[in-house]
N, C-alpha and C positions, 0 to 999 in steps of 0.2 A: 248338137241340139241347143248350145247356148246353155249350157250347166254350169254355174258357176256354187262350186262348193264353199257351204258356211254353214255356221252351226250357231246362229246368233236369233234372238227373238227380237231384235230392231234391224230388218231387212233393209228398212227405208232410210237409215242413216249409212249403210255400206253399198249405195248405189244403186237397190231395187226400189225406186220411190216411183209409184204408179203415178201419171197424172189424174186431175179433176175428171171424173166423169169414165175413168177406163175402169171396166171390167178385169179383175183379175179370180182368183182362186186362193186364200190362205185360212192356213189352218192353224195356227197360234194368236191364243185371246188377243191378247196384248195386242199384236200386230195390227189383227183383223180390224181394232178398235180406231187404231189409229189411221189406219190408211182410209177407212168410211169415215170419220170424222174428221180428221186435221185435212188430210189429203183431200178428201171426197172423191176419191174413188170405190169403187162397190164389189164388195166383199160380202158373201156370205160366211157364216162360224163353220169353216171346213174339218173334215177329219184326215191325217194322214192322208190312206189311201186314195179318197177321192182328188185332193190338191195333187198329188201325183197323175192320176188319171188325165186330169186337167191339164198338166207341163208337159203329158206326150203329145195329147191329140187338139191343144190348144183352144180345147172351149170350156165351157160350165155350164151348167142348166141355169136358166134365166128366168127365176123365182126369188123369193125373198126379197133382202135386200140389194140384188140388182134392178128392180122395179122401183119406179120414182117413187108410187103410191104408198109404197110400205117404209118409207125414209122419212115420213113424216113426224113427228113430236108427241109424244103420249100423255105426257108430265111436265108441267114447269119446277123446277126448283130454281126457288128467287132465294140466292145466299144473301145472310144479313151480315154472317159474321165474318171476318177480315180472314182473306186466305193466303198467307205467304209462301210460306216454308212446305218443303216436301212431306213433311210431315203431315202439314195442313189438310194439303191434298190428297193424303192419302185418307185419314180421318174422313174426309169430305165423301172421296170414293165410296170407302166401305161405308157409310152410312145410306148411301143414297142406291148402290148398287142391293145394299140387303132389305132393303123396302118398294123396289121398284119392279125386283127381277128382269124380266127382259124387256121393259118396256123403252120408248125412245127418250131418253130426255133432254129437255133446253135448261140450259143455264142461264139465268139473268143475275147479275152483278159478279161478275166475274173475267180477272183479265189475267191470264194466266203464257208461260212464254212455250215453247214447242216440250220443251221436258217436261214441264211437272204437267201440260194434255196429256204427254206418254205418261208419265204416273198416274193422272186422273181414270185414264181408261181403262187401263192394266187393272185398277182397284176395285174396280164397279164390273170388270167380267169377271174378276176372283171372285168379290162378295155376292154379285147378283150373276147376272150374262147377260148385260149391256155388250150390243155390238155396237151401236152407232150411238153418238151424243151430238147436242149440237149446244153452241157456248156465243151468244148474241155476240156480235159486232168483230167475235175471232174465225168461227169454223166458215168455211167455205159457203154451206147450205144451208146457215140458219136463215136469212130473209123468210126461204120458202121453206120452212118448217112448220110453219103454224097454220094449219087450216081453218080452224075451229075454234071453240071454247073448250077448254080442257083442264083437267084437275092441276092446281098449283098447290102446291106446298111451300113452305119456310124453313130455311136452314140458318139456323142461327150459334152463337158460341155456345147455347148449352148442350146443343146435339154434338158438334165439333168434339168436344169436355170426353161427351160422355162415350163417342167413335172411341178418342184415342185410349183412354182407359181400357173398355173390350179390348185393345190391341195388345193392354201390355197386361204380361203374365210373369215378370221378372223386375226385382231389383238390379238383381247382379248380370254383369257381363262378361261370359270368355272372350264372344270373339265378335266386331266389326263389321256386320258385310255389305252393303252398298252395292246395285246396279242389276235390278231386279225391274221392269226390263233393264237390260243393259245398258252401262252407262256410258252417254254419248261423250265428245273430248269436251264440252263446256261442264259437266256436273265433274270431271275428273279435276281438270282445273279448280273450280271451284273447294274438290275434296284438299285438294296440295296445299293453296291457300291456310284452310282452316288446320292443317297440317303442322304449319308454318309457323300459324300463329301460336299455335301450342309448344312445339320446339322443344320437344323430347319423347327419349322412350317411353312405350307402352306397355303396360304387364301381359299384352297377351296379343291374340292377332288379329291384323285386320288385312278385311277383304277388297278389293274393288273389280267387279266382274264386269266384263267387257267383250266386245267381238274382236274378235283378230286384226282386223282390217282398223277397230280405232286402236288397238295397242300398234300395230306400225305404225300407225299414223302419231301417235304420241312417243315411240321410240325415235323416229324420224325426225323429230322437234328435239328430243332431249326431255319430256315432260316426264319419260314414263323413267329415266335414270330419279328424277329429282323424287315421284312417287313413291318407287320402291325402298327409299330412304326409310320410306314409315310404313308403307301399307304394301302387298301383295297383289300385284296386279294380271288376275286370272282372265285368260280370254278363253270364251266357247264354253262356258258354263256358269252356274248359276251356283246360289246356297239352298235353291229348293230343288234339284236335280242332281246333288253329291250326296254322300254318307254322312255328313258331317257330322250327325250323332253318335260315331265311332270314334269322334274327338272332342266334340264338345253339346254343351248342356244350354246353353245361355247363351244366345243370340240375340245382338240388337241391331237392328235396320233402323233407315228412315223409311223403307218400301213398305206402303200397305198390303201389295199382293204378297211382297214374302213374307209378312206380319201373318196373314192371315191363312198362307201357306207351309210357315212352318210346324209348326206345333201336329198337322197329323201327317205329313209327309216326313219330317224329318226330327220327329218327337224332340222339336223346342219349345226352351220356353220362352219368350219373348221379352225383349225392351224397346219399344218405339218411340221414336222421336227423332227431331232434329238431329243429322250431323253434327251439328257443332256442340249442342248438350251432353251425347253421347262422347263423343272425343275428350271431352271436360272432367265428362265422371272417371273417364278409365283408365286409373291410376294402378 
């Protein structure tokens, strides 16, 4: 039947990447976000069962947003304030996902590369249940997003300020975890770097969760020898889908969704921020 088993919440980076305009079936925020927006392919928010339903008999009922009409733009949010870092973006996320709820929104002033869209959308189905976003001059479908005159809003550094704040619930850190969706081989790279630059042990542990399919793909280079030098590099799971509160207390991400997932799933308490801040403090 063409099954190909994994256990990863970024499908679309180990080979399942729907084209522009295909019809598929998935049932993980994250994914469903990305593949309606980055991709532009059309996805309704499925559950288990029914996406199963779908991969035997290869259809899907043809509502929501598999209909052009309902891909349309609800919200503008025009960002004033400079978004870089993963962090940024997740702040950005949870603010705009928990004032929007599920409505569609456009982004204007915003140029953001294929990862921190996976973290933008991931943040705003955790904070709200945005399924589809559209990001002027990046996503597929922005041209024909705008039908209308529709509510715009302002997102500026005091909202940013005040996102990341709500996020954090902790000074102290036990443990590191990164890759919440999963992290693709450019943010792992990216993690070793900043690894690198620091260039010593750490008092406690860190995480970098990934799918199977990019840890061979980084064993097969030699990248995931040079990682595990510092950090623990788990494929097929997450820090918001383990016990981890059977080991630790104090969690810091740069991930919004796990920011704002851990604390009742996995009774943490939080430090968000940048990678590289994080790394600096944890002495």
């Amino acid at each position: 039947m063409g099954i190909d088993c994994s256990c990863t919440c970024t499908p679309y980076l180990v080979g399942n990447r729907p084209n522009c305009g295909e019809h598929v079936a998935w049932s993980e925020s994250s994914a469903v976000s990305f593949a309606n927006s980055v991709l532009g392919a059309k996805s309704n928010r499925e559950g288990g069962p029914s996406s199963l339903a779908s991969s035997i008999i290869g259809k899907t009922p043809n509502y929501g947003l598999h209909l052009g009409q309902n891909r349309k733009a609800g919200i503008i949010i025009d960002v004033k304030a400079k978004i870089k870092s993963f962090s940024d973006v997740g702040a950005l996320g949870n603010y705009v996902g928990s004032i929007i709820g599920s409505k569609i929104p456009y982004f204007k002033n915003l140029d953001l590369d294929s990862d921190k869209l996976k973290s933008l959308g991931a943040t705003m189905a955790a904070s709200g249940s945005v399924a589809l976003y559209h990001v002027e001059g990046l996503t597929p479908e922005y041209s024909k997003a705008i039908d209308d005159d529709i509510e715009k809003i302002e997102v500026g550094k005091e909202e940013i300020e005040e996102s990341k704040c709500k996020l954090n619930t902790s000074d102290d850190i036990d443990l590191i975890c990164i890759g919440c969706p999963h992290c693709s081989v450019g943010e792992v790279k990216e993690a070793l770097e900043i690894f690198k630059k620091e260039d010593r042990s750490f008092k406690g542990d860190i995480w970098i969760c990934t799918s199977r399919y990019v840890k061979n793909e980084l064993q097969r280079t030699g990248i995931a020898q040079e990682v595990e030098k510092y950090a623990k590099l788990l494929a097929d799971t997450c820090m918001v889908v383990t016990p981890i509160e059977e080991m630790y207390e104090k969690t810091a991400t740069n991930s919004g969704k796990a920011a704002i997932y851990l604390p009742s799933l996995c009774k943490q308490k939080v430090r968000f921020g940048d990678l590289e801040s994080l790394i600096r403090d944890f002495k």
